[in-house]
Each structure stands twice: as structure tokens, then as C-alpha cells.
N, C-alpha and C positions, 0 to 999 in steps of 0.2 A: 465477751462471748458474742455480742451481735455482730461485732464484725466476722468474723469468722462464718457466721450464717452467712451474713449479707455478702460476701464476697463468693460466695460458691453458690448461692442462689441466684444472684443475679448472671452466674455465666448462662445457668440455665434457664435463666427470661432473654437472655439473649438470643438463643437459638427459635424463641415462639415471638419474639415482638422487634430484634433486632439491635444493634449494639447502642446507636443513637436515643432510641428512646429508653434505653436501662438508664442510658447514660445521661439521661436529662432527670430520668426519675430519681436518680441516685442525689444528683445535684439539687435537684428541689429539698429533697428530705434535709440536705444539709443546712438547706435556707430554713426550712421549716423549722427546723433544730436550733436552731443558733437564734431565731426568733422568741422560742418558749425560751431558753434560758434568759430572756431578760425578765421574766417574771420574778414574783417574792418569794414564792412558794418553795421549800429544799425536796417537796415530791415532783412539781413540774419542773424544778430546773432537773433534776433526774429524771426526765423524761424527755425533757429534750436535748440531755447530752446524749442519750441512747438511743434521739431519731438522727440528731448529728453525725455521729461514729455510725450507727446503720447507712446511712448515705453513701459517706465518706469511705470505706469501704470496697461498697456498689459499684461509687464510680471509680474510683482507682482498679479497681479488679478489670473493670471496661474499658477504661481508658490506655491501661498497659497492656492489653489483649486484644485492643483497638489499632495500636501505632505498630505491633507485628505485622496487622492482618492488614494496613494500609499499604506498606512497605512493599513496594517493586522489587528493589534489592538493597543490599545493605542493612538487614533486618535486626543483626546484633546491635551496630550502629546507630540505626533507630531507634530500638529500646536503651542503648546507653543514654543518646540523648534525653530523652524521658527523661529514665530518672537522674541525668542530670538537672534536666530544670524541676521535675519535683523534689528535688533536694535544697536547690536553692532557691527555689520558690516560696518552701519553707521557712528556708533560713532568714529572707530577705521580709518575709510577711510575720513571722515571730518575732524579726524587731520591731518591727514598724508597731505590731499589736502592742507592745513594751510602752512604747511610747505613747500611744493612745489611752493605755493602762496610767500609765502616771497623770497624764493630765485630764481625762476624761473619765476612767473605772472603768467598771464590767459593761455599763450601757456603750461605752465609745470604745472598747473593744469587740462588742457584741456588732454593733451598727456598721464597724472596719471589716468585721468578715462576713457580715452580711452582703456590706457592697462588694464584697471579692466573692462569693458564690453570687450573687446578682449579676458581674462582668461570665463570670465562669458560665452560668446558664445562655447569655446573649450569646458565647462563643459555643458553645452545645449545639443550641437551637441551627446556628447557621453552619457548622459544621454535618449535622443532620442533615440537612437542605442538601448540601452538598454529597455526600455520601451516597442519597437517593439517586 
């Protein structure tokens, strides 16, 4: 259910603060997320798979409403492309999490996509930059 908030709210923080910074705040919250789930606790790991999916959401609703509104032309194109790399973006980071999972557990799958919403925000923040 947050996602579903979080995805129709953030179009409308888009409109009073702008797509780049939904689009960082969405990304944070996932870092944020994926951080609390390494705790002990089964109340805050449910709480931070619920600012996780809240993020996760945020930015995807921004981010595919983002590469329309970039697009000069070729706009379906664009968005195919999307979610083709969010597809195999997916696909490619779900193994990889597999792996990290067998030899490492939840802390070195939790640390794996932390670093990959950490890369994600770097590419945000200067993407932002650029947008301005």
C-alpha cells in the first residue's frame, strides 16, 4: 500500500520542488530502508522495508515520467528503453543479490544494494545538476 501512496504523491511533489529532487528523495528513502533492515528487531526490519518500497516507488514513478519529459523525440522509444534496463537491471542485480546471499546473508545482501542505491544517488544528484 505505500507504494501506491508513494507513487502518486511524489508526482505531486514533483510539480512544487521538481523531478530531480523527488527523485533523490525517493532514492535516499531506499538507502534509508535497506539500512534499518539490517537491524535485529522484526518491528524495524518492517519499517524499513516500508521506507524501502516507499522510496522505491517515489523514484520509479519519477524516473519513468522523467525519461518522457526528457525525450526530444522518440518518446515511446525512450520509455521502452527504461524499462528495458529496469528490467534487466533487476534481473542482473537479483543475481548478483543470490550470490551475496549465499556467501555473505542478509547483512552482504543488505550492504549490495545499499552500494547500488549509493551509485544510484551519485547518478541522481549529477543528473539534477544537469537538468538545472
Amino acid at each position: 500500500m505505500s507504494g501506491t501512496y508513494s507513487a502518486s504523491k511524489a508526482g505531486l511533489l514533483t510539480n512544487k520542488y521538481g523531478l530531480g529532487k523527488v527523485f533523490i528523495a525517493g532514492v535516499s528513502m531506499m538507502l534509508a530502508g535497506i539500512l534499518i533492515t539490517l537491524f535485529d528487531s522484526l518491528a524495524i526490519i518492517f519499517i524499513g522495508m516500508l521506507i524501502l518500497t516507499t522510496g522505491f516507488f517515489a523514484a520509479h514513478a519519477v524516473a519513468s515520467s522523467w525519461v518522457g519529459r526528457r525525450a526530444k523525440r522518440g518518446r515511446a522509444q525512450a520509455s521502452s528503453l527504461y524499462l528495458f534496463t529496469y528490467y534487466a537491471g533487476s534481473s542482473i542485480a537479483g543475481t548478483l543479490g543470490g550470490i551475496f546471499w549465499v556467501n555473505f546473508g542478509w547483512l552482504g545482501v543488505g550492504l549490495f544494494i545499499a552500494f547500488l542505491m549509493l551509485t544510484a544517488l551519485l547518478i541522481a544528484l549529477r543528473l539534477n545538476r544537469i537538468a538545472q
